[in-house]
C-alpha positions in Angstrom: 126.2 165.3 81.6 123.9 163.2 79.8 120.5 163.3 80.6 118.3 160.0 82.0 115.1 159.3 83.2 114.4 156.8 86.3 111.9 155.1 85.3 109.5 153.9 88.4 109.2 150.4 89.2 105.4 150.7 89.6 106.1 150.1 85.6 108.4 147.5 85.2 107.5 145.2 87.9 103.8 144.4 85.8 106.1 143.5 82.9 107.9 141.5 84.6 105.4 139.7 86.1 103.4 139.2 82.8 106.9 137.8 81.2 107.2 135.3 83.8 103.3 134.2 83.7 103.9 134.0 80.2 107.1 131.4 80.3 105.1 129.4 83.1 101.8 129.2 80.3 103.9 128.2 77.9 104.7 125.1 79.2 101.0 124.3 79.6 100.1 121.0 78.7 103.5 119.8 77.6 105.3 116.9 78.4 108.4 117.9 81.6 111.1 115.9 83.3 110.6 116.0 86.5 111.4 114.2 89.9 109.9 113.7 93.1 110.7 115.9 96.6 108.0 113.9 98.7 105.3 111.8 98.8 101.9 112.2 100.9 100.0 108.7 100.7 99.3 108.5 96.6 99.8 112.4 95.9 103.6 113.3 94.9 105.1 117.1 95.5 107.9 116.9 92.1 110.5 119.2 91.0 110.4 120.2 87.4 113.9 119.2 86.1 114.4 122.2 84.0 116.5 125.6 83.5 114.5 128.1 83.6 115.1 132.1 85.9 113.2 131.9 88.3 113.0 128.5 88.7 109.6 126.5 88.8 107.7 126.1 92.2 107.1 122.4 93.7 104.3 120.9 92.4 101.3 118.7 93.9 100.2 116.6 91.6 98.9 113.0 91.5 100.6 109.5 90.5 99.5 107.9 87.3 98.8 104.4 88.6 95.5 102.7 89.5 94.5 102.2 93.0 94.9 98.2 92.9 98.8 98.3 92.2 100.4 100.9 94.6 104.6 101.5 93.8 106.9 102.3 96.6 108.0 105.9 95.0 110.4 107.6 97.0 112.1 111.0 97.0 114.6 110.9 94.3 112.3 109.1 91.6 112.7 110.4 88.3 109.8 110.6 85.6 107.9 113.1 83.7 105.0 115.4 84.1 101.6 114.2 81.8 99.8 117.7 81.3 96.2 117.9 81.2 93.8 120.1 79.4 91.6 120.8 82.4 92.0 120.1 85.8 92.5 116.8 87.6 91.6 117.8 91.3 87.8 116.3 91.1 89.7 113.0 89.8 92.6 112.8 92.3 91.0 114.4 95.5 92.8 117.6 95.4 89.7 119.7 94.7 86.0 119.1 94.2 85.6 121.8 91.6 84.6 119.8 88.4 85.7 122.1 85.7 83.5 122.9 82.7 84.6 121.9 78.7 85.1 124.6 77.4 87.4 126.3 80.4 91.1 127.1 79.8 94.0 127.1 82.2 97.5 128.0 82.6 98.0 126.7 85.5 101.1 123.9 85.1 99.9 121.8 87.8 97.2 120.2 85.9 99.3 117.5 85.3 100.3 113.7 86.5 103.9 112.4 87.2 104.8 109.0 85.2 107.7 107.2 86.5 110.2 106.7 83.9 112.6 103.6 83.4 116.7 104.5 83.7 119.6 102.9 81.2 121.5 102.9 84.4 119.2 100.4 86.4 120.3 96.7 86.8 119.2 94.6 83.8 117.6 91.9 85.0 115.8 88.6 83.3 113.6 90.0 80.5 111.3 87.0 80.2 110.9 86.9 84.4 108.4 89.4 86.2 110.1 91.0 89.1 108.4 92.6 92.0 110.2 93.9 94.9 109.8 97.4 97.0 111.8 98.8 99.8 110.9 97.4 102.9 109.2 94.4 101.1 106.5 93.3 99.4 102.7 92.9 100.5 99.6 91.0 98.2 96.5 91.1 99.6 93.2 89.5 98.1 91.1 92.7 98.9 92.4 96.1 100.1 92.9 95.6 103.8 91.9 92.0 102.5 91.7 88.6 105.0 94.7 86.6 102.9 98.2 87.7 102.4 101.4 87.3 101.5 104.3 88.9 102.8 108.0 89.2 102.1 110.6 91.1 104.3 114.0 91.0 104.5 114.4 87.9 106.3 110.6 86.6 106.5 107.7 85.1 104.0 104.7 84.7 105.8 101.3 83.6 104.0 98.5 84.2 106.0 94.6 83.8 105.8 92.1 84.0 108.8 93.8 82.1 112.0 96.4 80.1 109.7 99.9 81.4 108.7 102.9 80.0 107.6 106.2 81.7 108.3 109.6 81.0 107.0 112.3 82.9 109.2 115.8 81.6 108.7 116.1 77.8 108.8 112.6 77.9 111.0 108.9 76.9 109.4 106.4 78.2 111.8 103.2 77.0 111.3 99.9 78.3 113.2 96.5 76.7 112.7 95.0 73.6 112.2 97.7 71.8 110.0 96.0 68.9 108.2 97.7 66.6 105.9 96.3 64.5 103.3 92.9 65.7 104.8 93.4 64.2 108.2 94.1 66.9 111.0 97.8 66.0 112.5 96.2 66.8 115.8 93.8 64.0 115.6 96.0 61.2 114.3 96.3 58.3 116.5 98.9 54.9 116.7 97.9 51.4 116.7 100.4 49.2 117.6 98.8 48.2 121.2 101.1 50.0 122.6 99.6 53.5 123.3 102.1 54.8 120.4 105.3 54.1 122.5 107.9 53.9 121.8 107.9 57.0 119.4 110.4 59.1 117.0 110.1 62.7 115.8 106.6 64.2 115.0 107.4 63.6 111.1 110.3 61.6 110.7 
């Protein structure tokens, strides 16, 4: 019978671990496909999109995108993770540690997700830009701003202090003072002697 020794796994287990960390720090500042499982406000949790045993953890990282322009991402969107020397989290919110120069890390999620374009997506007018989201679209002159403009599916309404107009099917609402050719409509008056009768439409 041959002979074997168990060997306890008090011994292995720190190797394996130290493989594993190893793998992860490898991919340290590197450039990795990944997509997105959820989205909280402007901070993504993304799936990196590669085989590896075990797999990767979710990460939390932030969008690359500036705070004036905000993209509908959704589960599902594809892109890649930006790594960065040193950590983000005093930039995007997740932390207030500001880290130092000459730190290193080999921590993975010091990175940003960059949506990425798809060969399969509709081509559309090159010379045109196109804007659309989900649910629609939203402009605003500030954030939270006084003057708008809104597209849904049905509905463009533009908007600005007490006036809006809104087109809804084969309907042009219009609320406010409406004023044409700098005389307000409300004020116009007739004058042919006859208290304006007889009278038509309100525009004919």
């Amino acid at each position: 019978m041959p002979h074997f020794r168990k060997s306890p796994p008090s011994h292995h287990l720190p190797l394996m671990v130290r493989k594993h960390a190893g793998s992860v720090a490898s991919h340290n500042r590197k450039a990795l496909p990944a997509s997105i499982l959820s989205m909280n406000g402007r901070i993504a949790t993304v799936q990196v999109e590669v085989d590896c045993n075990p797999a990767l953890p979710p990460l939390t990282v932030p969008i690359a995108e500036s705070e004036y322009v905000r993209t509908p991402l959704q589960p599902g969107c594809k892109g890649v993770l930006l790594g960065a020397d040193l950590s983000l989290g005093a930039m995007s919110g997740l932390s207030t540690r500001r880290p130092t120069l000459t730190e290193t890390s080999d921590n993975i999620g010091n990175a940003v997700f960059l949506p990425l374009t798809n060969a399969q997506w509709e081509k559309l007018d090159a010379e045109m830009l196109h804007l659309y989201g989900v649910r629609g679209v939203q402009l605003t002159n500030t954030l939270n701003g006084n003057a708008s403009v809104t597209l849904t599916d049905n509905t463009i309404t533009l908007s600005t202090g007490g006036a809006s107009i809104t087109l809804e099917g084969g309907t042009v609402t219009i609320t406010g003072n409406l004023v044409i050719n700098g005389t307000p409509y409300k004020a116009h008056t007739h004058s042919n002697g006859n208290n304006g009768a007889p009278t038509g439409g309100v525009l004919g």
